[in-house]
N, C-alpha and C positions, 0 to 999 in steps of 0.2 A: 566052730562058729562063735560070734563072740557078738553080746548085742551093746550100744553105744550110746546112752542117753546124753544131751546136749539142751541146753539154755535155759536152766537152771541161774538162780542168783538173786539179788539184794532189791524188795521191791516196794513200796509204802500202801497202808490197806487201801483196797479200791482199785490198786492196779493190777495188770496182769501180766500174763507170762505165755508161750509159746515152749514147752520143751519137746524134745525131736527123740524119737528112737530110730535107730538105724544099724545096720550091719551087710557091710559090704559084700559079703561073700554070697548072700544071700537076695530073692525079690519075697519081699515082706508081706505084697498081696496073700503070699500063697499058704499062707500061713495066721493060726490067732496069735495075738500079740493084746499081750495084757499090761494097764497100767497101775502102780502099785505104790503107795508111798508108807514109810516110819518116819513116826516122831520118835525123839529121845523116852525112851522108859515106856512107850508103845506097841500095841501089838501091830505087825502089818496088816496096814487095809488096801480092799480091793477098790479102785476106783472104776473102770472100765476094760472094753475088750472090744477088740474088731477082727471079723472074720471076713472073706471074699464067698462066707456060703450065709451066715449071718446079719453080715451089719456089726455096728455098733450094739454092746449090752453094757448097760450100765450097772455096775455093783452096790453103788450107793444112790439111794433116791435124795439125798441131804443134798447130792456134790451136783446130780445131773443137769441142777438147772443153771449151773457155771462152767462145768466144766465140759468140752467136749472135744471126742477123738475122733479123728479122721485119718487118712490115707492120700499121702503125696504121691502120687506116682512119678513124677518127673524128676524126684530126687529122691527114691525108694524110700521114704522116711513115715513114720506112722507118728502123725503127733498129737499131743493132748494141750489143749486152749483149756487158759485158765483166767477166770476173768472175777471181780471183783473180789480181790483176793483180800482175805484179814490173817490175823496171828495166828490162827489155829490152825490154818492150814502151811505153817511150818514145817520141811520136814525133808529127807531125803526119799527124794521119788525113782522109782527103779521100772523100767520094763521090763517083760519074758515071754518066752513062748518054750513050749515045747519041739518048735520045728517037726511038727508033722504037718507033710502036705496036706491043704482041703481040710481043716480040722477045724470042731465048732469050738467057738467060744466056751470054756465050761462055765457052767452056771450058774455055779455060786465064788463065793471068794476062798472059802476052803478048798475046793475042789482044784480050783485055778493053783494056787499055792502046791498043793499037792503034787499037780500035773505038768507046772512048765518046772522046767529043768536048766533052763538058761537064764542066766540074769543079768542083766547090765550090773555096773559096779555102782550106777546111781548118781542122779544130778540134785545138789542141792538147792532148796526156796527156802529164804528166809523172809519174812513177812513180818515188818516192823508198825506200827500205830505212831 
């Protein structure tokens, strides 16, 4: 299985962005699905995580009051709104999951790293002033 991030790109501060995680083979409800992004010369950070036992958990209290993940069902896609965006949030953003069924979000952002084992190949935002 193989996970698909999408709409990533070029955006001036202030605006926003829509990026899509999805994977065909799979329905993504049924499953956590975490959102993750690196900067250049960055360590990965955790942004969010959605589960169908959960909800939404947010990894970072900085990002939660701009960013937020939900669950398309009509086009199996899990995505993360991003919204008054500036330069620091520059970066290549990646989804994953571990694909196990009915499984919680894990908790922290280490733990998530740890634990999904699939990763999109990552959509880039760049965020110019």
């Amino acid at each position: 299985a193989r996970l698909v991030e999408s709409g990533g790109g070029l955006v001036q501060s202030g605006g926003s962005l829509r990026l899509s995680c999805t994977a065909s083979e799979y329905h993504l409800d049924d499953y956590s699905i975490g959102w993750f992004r690196q900067a250049p010369g960055k360590e990965r950070e955790g942004i969010s995580c959605i589960s169908i036992r959960d909800g939404p958990t947010y990894y970072s209290d900085s990002l939660k009051d701009r960013f937020t993940i939900g669950s398309d069902k009509s086009d199996n896609t899990i995505y993360l709104q991003m919204n008054n965006l500036g330069p620091k949030d520059t970066a290549l953003y990646y989804c994953a999951t571990d694909f196990m069924v009915g499984a919680h979000c894990p908790a922290t952002t280490t733990i998530a790293i740890e634990n999904f084992d699939s990763w999109g190949q990552g959509t880039q935002v760049t965020v110019y002033s």
